[in-house]
Residue frames as qw, qx, qy, qz and C-alpha x, y, z in Angstrom:
[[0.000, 0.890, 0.457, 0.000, 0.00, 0.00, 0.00],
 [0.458, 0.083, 0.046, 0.884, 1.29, 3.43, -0.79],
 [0.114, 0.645, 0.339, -0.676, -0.09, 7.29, -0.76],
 [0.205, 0.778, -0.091, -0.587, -1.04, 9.12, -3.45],
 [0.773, 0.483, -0.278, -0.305, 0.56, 6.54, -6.13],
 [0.757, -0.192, 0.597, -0.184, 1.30, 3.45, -6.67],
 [0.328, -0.113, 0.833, 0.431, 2.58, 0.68, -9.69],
 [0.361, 0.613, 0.656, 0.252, -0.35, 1.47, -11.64],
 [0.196, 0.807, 0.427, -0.358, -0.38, 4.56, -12.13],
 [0.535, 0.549, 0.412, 0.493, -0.25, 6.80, -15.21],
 [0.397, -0.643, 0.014, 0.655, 1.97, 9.77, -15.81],
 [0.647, 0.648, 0.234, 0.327, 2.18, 12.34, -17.91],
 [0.531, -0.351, 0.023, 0.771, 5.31, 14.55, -18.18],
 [0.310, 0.889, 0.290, 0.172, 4.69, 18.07, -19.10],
 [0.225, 0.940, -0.231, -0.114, 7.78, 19.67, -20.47],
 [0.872, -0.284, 0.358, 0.176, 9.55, 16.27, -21.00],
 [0.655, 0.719, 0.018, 0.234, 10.97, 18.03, -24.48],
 [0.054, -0.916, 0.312, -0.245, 13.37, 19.99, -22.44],
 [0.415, 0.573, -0.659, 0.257, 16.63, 19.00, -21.31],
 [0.286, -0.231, 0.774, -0.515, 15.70, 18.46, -17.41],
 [0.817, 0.136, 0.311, -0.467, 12.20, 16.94, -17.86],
 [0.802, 0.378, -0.352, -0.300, 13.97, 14.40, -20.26],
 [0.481, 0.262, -0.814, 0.193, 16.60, 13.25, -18.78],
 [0.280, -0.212, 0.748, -0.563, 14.59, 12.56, -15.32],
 [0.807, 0.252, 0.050, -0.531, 11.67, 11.31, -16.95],
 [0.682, 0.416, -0.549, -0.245, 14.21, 8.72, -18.11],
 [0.098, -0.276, 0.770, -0.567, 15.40, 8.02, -14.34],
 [0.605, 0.041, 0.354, -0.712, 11.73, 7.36, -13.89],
 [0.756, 0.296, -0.365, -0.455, 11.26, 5.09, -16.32],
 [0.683, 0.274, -0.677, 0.025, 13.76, 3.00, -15.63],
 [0.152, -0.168, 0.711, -0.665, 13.17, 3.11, -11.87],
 [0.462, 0.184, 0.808, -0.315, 10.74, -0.32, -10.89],
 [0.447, 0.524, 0.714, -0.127, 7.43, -0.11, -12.58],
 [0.077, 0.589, 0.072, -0.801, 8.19, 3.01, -14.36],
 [0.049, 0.031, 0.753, 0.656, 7.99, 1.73, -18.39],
 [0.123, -0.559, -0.795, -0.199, 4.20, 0.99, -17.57],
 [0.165, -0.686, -0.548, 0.449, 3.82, 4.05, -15.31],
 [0.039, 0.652, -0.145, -0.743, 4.75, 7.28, -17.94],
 [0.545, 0.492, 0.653, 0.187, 2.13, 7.00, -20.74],
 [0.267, 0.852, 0.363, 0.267, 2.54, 10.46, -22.24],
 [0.409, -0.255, -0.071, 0.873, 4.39, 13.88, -22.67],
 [0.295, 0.835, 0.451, -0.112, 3.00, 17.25, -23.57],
 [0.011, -0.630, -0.042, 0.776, 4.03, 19.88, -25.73],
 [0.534, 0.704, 0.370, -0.288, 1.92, 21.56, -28.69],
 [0.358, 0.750, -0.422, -0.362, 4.93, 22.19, -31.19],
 [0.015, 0.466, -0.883, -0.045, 5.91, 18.39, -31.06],
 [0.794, 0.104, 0.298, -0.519, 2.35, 16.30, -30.88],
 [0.965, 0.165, 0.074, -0.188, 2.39, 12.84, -32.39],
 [0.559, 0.503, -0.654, 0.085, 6.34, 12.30, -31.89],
 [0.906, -0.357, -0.228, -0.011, 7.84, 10.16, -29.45],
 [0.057, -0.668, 0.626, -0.397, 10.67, 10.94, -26.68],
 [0.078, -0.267, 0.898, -0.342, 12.03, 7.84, -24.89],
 [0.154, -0.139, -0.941, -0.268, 9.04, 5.84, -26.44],
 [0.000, -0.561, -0.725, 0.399, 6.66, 8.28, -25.15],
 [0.225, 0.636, 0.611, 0.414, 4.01, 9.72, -27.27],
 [0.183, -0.177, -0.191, 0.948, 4.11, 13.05, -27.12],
 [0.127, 0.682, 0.694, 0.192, 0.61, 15.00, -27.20],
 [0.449, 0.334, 0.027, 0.829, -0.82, 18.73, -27.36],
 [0.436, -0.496, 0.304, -0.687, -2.21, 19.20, -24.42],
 [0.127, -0.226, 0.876, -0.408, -2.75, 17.32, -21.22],
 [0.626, 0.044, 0.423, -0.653, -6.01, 16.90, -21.94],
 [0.884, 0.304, -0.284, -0.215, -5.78, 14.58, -24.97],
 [0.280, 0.504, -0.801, 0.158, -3.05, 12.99, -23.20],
 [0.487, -0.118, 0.432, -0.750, -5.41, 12.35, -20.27],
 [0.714, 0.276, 0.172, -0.620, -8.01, 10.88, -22.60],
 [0.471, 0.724, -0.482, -0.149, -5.75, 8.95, -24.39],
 [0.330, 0.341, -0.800, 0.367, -3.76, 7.19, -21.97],
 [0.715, -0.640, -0.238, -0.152, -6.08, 7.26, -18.66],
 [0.572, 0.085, -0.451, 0.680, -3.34, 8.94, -17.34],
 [0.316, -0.874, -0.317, -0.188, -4.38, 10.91, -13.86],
 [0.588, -0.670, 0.101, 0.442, -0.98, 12.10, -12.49],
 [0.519, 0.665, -0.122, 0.523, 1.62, 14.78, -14.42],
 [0.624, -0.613, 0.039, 0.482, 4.83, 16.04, -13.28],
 [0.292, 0.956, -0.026, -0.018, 5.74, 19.57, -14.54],
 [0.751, 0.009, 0.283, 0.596, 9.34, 20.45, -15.89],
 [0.302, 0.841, 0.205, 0.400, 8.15, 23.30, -17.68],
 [0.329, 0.227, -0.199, 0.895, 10.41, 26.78, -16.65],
 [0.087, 0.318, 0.439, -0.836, 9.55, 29.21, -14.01],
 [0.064, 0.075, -0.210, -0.973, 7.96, 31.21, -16.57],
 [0.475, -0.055, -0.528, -0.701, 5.32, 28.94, -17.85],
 [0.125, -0.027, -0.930, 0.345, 5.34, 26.58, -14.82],
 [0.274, 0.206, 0.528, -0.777, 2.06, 28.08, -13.29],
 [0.480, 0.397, -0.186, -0.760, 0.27, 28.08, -16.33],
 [0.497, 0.221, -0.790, -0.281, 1.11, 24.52, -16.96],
 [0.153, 0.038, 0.794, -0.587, -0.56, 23.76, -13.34],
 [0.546, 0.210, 0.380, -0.716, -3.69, 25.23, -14.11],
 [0.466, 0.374, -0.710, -0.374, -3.70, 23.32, -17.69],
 [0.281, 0.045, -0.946, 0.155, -3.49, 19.91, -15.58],
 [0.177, 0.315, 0.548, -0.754, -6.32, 21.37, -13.35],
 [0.588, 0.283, -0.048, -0.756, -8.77, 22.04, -16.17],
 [0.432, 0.208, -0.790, -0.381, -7.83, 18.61, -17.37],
 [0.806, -0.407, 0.002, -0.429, -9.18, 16.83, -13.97],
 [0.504, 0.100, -0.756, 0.404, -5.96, 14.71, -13.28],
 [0.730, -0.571, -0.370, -0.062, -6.15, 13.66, -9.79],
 [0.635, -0.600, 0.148, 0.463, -2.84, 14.83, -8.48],
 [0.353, 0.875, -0.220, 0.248, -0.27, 17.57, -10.65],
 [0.868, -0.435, -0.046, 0.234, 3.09, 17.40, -9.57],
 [0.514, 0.800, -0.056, 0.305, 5.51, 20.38, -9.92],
 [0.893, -0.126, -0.172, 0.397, 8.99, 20.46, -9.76],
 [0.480, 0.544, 0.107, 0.680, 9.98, 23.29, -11.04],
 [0.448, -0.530, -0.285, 0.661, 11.74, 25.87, -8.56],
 [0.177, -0.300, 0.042, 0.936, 11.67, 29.91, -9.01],
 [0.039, 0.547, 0.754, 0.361, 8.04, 30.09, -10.17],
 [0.000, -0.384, 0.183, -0.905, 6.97, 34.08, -9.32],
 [0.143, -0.293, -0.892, 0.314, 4.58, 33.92, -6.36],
 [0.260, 0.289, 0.166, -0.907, 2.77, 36.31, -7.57],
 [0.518, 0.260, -0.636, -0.509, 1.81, 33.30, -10.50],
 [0.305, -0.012, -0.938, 0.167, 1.58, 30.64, -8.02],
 [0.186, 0.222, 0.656, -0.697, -0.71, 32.65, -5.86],
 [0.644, 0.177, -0.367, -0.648, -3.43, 33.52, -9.39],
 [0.588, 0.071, -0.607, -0.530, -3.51, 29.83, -9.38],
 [0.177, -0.201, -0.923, 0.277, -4.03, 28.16, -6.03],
 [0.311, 0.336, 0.343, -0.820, -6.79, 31.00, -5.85],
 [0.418, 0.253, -0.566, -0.663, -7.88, 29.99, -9.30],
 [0.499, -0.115, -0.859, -0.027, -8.22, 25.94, -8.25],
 [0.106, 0.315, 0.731, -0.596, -10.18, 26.87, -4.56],
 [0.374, 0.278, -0.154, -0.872, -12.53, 28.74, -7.27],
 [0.539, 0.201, -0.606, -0.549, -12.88, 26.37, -9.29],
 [0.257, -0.208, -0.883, 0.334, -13.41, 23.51, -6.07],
 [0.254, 0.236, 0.603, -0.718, -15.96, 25.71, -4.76],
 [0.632, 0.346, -0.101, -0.686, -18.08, 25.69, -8.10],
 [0.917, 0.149, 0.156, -0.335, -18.59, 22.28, -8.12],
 [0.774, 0.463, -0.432, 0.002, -15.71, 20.71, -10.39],
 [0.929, -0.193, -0.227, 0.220, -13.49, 17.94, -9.32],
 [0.335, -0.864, 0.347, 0.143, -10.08, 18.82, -6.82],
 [0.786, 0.446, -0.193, 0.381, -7.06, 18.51, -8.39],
 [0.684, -0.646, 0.034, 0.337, -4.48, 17.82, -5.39],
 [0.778, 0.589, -0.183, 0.122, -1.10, 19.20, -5.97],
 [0.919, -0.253, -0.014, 0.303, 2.24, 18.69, -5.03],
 [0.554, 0.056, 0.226, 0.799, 4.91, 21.28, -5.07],
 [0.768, 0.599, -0.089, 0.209, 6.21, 23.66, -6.58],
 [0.295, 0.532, -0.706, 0.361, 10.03, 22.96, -6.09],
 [0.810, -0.173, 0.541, -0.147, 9.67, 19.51, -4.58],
 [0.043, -0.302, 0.925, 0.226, 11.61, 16.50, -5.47],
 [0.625, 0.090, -0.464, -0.621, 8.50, 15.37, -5.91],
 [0.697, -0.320, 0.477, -0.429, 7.15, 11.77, -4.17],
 [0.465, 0.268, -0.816, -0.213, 7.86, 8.06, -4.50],
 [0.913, -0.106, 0.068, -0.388, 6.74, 4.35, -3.65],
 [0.053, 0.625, -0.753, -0.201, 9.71, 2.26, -3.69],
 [0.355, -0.022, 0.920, 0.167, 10.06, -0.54, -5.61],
 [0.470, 0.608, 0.634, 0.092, 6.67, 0.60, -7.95],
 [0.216, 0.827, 0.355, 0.380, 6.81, 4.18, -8.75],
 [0.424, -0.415, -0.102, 0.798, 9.10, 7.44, -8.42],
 [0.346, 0.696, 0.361, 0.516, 8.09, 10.46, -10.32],
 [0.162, -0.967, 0.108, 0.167, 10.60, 13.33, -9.44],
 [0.358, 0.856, -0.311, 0.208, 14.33, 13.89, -8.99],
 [0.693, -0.620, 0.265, -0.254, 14.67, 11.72, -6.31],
 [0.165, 0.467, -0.867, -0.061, 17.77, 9.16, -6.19],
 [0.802, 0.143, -0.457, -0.358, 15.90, 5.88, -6.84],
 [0.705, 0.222, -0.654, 0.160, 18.47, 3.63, -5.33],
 [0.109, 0.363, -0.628, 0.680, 18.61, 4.81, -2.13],
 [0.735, -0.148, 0.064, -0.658, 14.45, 3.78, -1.34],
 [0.034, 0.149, -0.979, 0.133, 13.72, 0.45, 0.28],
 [0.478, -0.340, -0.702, -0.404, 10.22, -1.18, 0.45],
 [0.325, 0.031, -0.873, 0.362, 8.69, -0.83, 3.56],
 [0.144, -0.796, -0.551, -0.206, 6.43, 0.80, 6.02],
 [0.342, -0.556, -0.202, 0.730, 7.92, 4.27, 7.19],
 [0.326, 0.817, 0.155, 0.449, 6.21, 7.48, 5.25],
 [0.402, -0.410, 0.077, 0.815, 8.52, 10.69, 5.08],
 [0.341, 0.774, 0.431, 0.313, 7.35, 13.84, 4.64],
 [0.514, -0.270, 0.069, 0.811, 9.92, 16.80, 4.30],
 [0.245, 0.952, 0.124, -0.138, 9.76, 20.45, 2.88],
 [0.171, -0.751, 0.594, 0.232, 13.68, 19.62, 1.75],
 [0.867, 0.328, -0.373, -0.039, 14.69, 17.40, -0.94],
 [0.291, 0.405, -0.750, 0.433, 18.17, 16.93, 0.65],
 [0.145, -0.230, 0.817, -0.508, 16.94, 16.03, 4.02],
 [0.719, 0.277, -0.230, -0.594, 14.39, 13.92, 2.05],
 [0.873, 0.285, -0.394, 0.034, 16.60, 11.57, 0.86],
 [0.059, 0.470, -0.760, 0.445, 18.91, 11.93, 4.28],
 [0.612, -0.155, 0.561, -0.536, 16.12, 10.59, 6.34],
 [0.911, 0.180, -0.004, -0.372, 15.53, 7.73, 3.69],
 [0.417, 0.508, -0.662, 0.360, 19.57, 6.78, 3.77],
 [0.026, 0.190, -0.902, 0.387, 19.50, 5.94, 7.02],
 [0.832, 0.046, 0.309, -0.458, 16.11, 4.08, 7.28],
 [0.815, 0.508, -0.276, -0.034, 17.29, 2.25, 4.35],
 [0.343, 0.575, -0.658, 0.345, 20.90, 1.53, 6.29],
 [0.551, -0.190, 0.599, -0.549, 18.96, 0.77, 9.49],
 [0.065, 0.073, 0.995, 0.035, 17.54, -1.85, 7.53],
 [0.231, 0.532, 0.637, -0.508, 14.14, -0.08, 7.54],
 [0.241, 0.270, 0.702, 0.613, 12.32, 0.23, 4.54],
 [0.130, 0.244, 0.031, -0.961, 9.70, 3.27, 3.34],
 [0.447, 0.527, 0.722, 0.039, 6.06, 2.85, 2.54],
 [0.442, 0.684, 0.234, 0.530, 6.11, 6.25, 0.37],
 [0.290, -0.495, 0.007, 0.819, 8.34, 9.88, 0.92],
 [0.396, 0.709, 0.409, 0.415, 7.20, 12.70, -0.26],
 [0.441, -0.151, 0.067, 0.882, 8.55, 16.06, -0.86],
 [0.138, 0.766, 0.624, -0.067, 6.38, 18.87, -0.59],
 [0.313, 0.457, -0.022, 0.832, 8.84, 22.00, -1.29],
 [0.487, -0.396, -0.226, 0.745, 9.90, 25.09, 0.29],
 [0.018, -0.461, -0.372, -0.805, 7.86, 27.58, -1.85],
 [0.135, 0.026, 0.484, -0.864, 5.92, 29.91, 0.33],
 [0.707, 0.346, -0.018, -0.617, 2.44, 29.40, -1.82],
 [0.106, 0.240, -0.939, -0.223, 2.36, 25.53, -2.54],
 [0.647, -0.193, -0.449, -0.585, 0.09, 22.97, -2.68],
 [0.795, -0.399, -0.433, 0.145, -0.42, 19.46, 0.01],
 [0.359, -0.758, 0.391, -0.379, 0.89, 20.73, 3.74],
 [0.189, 0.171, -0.957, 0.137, 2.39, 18.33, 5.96],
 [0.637, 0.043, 0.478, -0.604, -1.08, 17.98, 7.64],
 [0.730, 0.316, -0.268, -0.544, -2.44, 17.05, 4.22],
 [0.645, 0.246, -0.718, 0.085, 0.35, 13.58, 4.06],
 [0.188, -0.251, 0.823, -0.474, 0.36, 13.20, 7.74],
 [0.765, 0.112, 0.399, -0.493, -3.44, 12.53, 7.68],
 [0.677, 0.404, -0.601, -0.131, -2.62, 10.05, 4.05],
 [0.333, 0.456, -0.768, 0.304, -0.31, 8.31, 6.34],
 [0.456, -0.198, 0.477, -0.725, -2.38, 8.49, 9.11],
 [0.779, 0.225, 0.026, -0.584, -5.28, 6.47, 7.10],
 [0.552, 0.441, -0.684, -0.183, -2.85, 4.25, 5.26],
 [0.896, -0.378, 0.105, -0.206, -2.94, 0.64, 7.07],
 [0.948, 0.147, 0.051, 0.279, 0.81, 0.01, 5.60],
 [0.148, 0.823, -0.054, 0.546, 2.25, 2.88, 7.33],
 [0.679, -0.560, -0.455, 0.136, 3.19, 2.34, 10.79],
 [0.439, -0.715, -0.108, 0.534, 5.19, 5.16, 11.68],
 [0.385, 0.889, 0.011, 0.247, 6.43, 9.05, 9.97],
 [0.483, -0.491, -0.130, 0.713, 9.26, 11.17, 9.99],
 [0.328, 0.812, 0.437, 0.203, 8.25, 14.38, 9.37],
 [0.503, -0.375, -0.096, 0.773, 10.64, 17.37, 8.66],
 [0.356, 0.845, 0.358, 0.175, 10.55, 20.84, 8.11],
 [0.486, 0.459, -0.059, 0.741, 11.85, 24.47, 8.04],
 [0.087, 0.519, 0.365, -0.768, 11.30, 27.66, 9.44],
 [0.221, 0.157, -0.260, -0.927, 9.39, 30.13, 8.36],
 [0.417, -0.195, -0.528, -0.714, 5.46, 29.71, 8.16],
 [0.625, -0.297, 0.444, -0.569, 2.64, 28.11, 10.51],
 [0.704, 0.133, -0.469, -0.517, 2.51, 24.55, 8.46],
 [0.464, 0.146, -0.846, 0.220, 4.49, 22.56, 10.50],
 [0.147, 0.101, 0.518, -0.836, 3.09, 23.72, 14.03],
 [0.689, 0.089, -0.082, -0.714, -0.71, 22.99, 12.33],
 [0.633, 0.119, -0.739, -0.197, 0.17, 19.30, 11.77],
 [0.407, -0.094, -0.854, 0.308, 1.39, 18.35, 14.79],
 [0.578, 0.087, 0.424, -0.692, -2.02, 19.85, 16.93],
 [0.788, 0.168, -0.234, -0.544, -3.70, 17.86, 14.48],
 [0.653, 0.253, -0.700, 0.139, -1.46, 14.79, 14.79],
 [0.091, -0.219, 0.591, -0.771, -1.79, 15.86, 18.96],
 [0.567, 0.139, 0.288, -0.759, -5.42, 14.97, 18.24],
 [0.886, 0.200, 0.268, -0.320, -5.73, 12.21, 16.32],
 [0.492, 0.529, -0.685, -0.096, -2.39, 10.68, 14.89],
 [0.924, -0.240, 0.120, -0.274, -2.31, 7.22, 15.60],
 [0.939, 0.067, -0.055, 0.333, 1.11, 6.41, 14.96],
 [0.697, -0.519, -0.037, 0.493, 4.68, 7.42, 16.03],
 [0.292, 0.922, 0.196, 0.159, 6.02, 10.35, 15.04],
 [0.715, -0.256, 0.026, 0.650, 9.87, 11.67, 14.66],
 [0.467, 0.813, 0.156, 0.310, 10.14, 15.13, 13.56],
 [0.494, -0.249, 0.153, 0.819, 13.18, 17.69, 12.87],
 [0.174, 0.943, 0.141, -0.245, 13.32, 21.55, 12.01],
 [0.788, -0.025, 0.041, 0.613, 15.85, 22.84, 9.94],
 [0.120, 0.596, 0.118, 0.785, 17.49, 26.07, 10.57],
 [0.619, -0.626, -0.402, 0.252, 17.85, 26.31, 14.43],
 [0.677, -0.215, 0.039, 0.703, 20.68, 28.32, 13.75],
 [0.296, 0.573, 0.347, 0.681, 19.21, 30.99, 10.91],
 [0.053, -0.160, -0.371, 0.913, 18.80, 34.59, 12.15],
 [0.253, 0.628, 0.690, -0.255, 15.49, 36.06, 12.06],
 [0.287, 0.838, 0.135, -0.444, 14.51, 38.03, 9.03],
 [0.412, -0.413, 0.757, 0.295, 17.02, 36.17, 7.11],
 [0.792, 0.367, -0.059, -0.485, 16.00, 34.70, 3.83],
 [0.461, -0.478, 0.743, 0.089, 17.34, 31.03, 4.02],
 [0.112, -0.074, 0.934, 0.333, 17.79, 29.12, 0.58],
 [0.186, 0.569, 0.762, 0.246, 13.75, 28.23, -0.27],
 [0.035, -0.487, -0.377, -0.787, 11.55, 30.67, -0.98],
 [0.665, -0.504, -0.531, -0.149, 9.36, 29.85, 2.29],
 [0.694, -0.395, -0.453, 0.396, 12.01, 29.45, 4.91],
 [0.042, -0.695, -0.020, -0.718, 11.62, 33.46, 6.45],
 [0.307, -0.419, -0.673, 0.527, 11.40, 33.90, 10.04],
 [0.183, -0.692, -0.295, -0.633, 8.93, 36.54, 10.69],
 [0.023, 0.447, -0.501, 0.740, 9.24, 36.27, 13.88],
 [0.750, -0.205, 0.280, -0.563, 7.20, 34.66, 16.99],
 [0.776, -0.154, 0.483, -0.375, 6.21, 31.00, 16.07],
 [0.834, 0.536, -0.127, -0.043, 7.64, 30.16, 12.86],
 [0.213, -0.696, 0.681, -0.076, 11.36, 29.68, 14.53],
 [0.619, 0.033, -0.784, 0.022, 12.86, 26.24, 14.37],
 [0.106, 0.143, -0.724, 0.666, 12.93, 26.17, 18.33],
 [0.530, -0.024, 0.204, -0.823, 9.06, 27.58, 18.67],
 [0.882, -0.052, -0.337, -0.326, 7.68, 24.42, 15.80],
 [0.386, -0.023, -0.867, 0.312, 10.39, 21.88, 17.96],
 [0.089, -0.127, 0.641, -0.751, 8.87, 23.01, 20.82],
 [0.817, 0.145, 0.132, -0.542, 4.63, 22.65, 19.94],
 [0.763, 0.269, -0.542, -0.228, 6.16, 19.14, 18.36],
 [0.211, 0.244, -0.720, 0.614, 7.44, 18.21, 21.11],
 [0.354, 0.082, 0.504, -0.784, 4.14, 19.00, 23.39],
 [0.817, 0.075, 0.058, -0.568, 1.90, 17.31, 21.01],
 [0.831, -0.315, 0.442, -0.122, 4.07, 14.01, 21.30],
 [0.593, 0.763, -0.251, -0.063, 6.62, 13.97, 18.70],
 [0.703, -0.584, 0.178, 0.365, 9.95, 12.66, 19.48],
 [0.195, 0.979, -0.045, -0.030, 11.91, 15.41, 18.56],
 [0.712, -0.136, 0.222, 0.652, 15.78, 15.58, 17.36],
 [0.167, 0.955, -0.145, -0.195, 17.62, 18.90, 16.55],
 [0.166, -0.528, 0.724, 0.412, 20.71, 16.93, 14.92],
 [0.826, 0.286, -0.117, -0.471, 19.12, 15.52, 11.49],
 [0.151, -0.710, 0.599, -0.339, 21.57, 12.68, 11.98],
 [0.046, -0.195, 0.875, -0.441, 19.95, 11.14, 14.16],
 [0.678, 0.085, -0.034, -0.730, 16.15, 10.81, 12.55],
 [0.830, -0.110, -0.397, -0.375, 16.33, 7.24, 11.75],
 [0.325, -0.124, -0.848, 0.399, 18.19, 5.38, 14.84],
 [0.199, 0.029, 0.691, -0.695, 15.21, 7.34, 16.72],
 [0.739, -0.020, -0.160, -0.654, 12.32, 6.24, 14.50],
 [0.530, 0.223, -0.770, 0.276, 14.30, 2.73, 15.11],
 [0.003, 0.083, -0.730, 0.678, 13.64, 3.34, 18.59],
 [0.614, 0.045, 0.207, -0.760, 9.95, 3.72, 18.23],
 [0.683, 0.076, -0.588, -0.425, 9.42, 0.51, 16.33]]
């Protein structure tokens, strides 16, 4: 069992013409299930050729319709990145997935304001993931980001991070511990994004092939400090989490877009501290995330 996808599913890659979106889209492929899991690519000056034996269409929607593919993972540049969200959003996919980093937030905000619009008048939610995230895997069925493949083990520990890097740290040593990963996802570090950690804790929560999380974040914002009340109130399963950026000054802009201190509650120290009170077992040396999920098992 897995979150959000799984060995069946269908992918389309929108901007797989381009240098990045090709050569990961090929990672993907060749990672487990992936030949069967990326049925399609989009872009509208290239329609009916074929990139790494995938059909290329001109829009998502005929790719969609085509393929029964319900999951894309964007590539496109900053520029067009937003636009290629909402695109996946009018098509009805079930989940969008965008990688792409430096997207203006003044474009990112038009369209999460665009897709609560368009959820409140009735049409189907399109979840999304990102932008600037490594994006999320299943090991052993299905990766569809930037993630290093090799380093994922089968199992049941989900990881959810606002850091690629300390993504794939916390899956290194589960994976060295012997402990294997029922799915990690990567939700970026954009300030305006889509899933929260609340959104995957509660996934995880539900999942019956989950049995325990490590969840990490940053400073800057309220997102982290919202899970874990919620997770205070109804997480049923152990829970290891890390801040990064104990160290940053306040008013600082620290590497994502997101990670700001404003001051008050958005510190690393403040979210350790409400994680910590709703029943986390907390670590300020990232380190040390899987020997203590280890301990919980």
């Amino acid at each position: 069992m897995s979150i959000l996808i799984n060995k069946d599913t269908k992918v389309i890659t929108q901007g797989i013409t381009g240098k990045t979106g090709m050569f990961h889209t090929e990672k993907c492929i060749e990672y487990a299930n992936g030949k069967n899991c990326f049925v399609a690519g989009v872009n509208p000056k290239k329609a009916g050729e074929k990139i790494l034996d995938v059909p290329i269409y001109g829009t998502v929607k005929e790719a969609a319709a085509d393929t029964g593919a319900t999951v894309s993972v964007i590539y496109v540049p900053p520029a067009g990145a937003a636009a290629a969200i909402w695109e996946a959003v009018e098509a009805e996919l079930d989940l969008v997935i965008c990688i792409t980093e430096g997207i203006p937030v003044k474009d990112m905000l038009v369209v999460r304001n665009a897709m609560k619009h368009r959820v409140a008048q009735g049409f189907k939610e399109t979840l999304l993931l990102g932008p600037n995230c490594p994006g999320l895997i299943t090991p052993d069925e299905i990766k569809i980001g930037i993630m290093p493949g090799h380093i994922h083990k089968k199992g049941r520990i989900g990881v959810v991070s606002r850091s690629g890097t300390l993504t794939y740290e916390a899956v290194a040593q589960l994976s060295e511990l012997g402990i294997g990963q029922s799915s990690a996802v990567g939700i970026g570090g954009d300030p305006i994004n889509g899933l929260k950690h609340i959104d995957v804790m509660k996934a995880f929560n539900d999942d019956p092939d989950t049995d325990a999380v490590i969840m990490i974040g940053e400073i800057g914002g309220p997102d982290e400090a919202e899970a874990a009340l919620w997770c205070k109130e109804n997480m049923k399963k152990p829970v290891v989490g890390f801040i990064a950026g104990v160290t940053a000054p306040a008013g600082k802009r620290m590497g994502h877009a997101g990670a700001l201190i404003s001051g008050g509650a958005d510190t690393a120290d403040a979210k350790l501290a409400i994680m910590e009170e709703c029943g986390f077992t907390i670590t300020r040396n990232p380190s040390e995330m899987g020997r203590l999920l280890k301990g919980l098992l």
